[in-house]
C-alpha positions in Angstrom: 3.8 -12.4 14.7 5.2 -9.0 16.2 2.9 -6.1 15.4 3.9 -3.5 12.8 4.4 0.1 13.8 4.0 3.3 11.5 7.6 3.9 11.8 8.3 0.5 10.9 6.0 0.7 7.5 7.2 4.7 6.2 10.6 4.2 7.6 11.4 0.9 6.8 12.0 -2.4 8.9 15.2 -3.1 6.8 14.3 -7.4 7.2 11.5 -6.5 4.9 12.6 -3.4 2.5 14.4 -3.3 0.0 15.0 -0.4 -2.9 13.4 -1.3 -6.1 13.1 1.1 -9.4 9.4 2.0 -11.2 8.9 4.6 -14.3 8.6 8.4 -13.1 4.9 9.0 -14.2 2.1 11.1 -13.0 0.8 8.5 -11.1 4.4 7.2 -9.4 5.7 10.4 -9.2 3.5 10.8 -5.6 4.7 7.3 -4.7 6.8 6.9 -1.2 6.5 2.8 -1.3 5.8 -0.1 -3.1 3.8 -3.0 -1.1 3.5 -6.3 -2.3 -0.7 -7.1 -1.3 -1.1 -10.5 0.2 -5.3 -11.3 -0.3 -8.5 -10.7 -2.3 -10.1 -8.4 -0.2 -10.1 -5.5 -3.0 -10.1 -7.6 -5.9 -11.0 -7.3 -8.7 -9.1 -4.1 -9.0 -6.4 -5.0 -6.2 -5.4 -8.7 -6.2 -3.3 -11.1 -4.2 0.6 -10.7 -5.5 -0.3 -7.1 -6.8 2.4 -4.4 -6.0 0.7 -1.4 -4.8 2.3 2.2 -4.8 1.3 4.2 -1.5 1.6 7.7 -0.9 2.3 8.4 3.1 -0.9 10.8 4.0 -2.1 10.8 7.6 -5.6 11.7 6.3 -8.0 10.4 3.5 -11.2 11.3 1.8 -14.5 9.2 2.2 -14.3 6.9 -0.6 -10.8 6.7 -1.0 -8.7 3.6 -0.9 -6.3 3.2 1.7 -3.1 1.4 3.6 -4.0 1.0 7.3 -2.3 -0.7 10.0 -5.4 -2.4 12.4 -4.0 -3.7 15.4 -0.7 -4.2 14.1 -1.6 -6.0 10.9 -1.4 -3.9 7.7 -5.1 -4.1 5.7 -5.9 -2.3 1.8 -9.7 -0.8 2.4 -11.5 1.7 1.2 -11.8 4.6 3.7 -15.1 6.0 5.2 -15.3 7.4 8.4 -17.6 4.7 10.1 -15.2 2.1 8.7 -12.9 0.5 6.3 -14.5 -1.5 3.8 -13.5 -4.4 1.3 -14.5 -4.6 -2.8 -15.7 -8.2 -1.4 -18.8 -8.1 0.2 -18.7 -11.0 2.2 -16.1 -9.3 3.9 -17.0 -7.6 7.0 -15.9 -3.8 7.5 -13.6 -3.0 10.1 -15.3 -0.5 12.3 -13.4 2.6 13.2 -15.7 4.6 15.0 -14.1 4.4 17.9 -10.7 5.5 16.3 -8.8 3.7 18.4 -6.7 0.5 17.1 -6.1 1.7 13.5 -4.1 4.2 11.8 -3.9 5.2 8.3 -1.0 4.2 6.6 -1.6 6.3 3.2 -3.4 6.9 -0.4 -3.3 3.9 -2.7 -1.8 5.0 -6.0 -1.9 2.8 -8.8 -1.3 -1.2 -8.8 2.2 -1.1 -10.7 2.3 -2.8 -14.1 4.9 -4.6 -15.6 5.5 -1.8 -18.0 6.7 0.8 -15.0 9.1 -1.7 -14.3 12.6 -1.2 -16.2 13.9 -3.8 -18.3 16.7 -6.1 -17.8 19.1 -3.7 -19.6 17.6 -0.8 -18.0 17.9 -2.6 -14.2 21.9 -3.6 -14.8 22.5 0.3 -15.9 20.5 1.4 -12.6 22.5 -0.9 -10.5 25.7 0.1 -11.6 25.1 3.6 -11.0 23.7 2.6 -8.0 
């Protein structure tokens, strides 16, 4: 598998993008992308088929949960400065101390629900218009 660059995730690999439409909200209003999560390493709050809204940021509190890209693989952990952390505990932390081999991605927003999703009718008017 080729390894993922920052400029390939916040600009877009166009194999793997493609433009989808989610309610304007408080929450999706700060939204730059929408990722599809493949694993269980944040469940129960994040799980495996969950779309994700992400926020581009180069920096993140302690605490916070976070898109990173570790050695070319793209990874959903909580962020503190000694490492990134799974909601699974039998998963090991990814230790960053030496800040080298990861960089953050951006701010997990919300998971997106089926109601910020338009309906049918709503998707064929955006289309058109489109």
């Amino acid at each position: 598998m080729e390894k993922l660059t920052i400029q390939d995730i916040r600009h877009g690999n166009k194999e793997n993008c493609h433009q989808m439409f989610i309610r304007k909200s408080k929450l999706t209003d700060h939204a730059d992308a929408v990722f599809t999560v493949y694993g269980n390493g944040m469940s129960p709050i994040i799980r495996d088929g969950d779309m994700v809204a992400i926020a581009f940021e180069d920096t993140l509190e302690p605490g916070a949960i976070g898109m990173f890209l570790v050695d070319g693989q793209i990874v959903l952990r909580q962020y503190y400065p000694d490492g990134l952390r799974a909601f699974r505990p039998e998963l090991s932390s990814v230790d960053i101390s030496c800040k080298e081999g990861y960089q953050i991605v951006g701010r997990f927003i919300t998971v997106i629900t089926e109601d910020m999703l338009p309906n049918e009718e709503e998707r064929a008017i955006l289309e058109e218009a489109m």
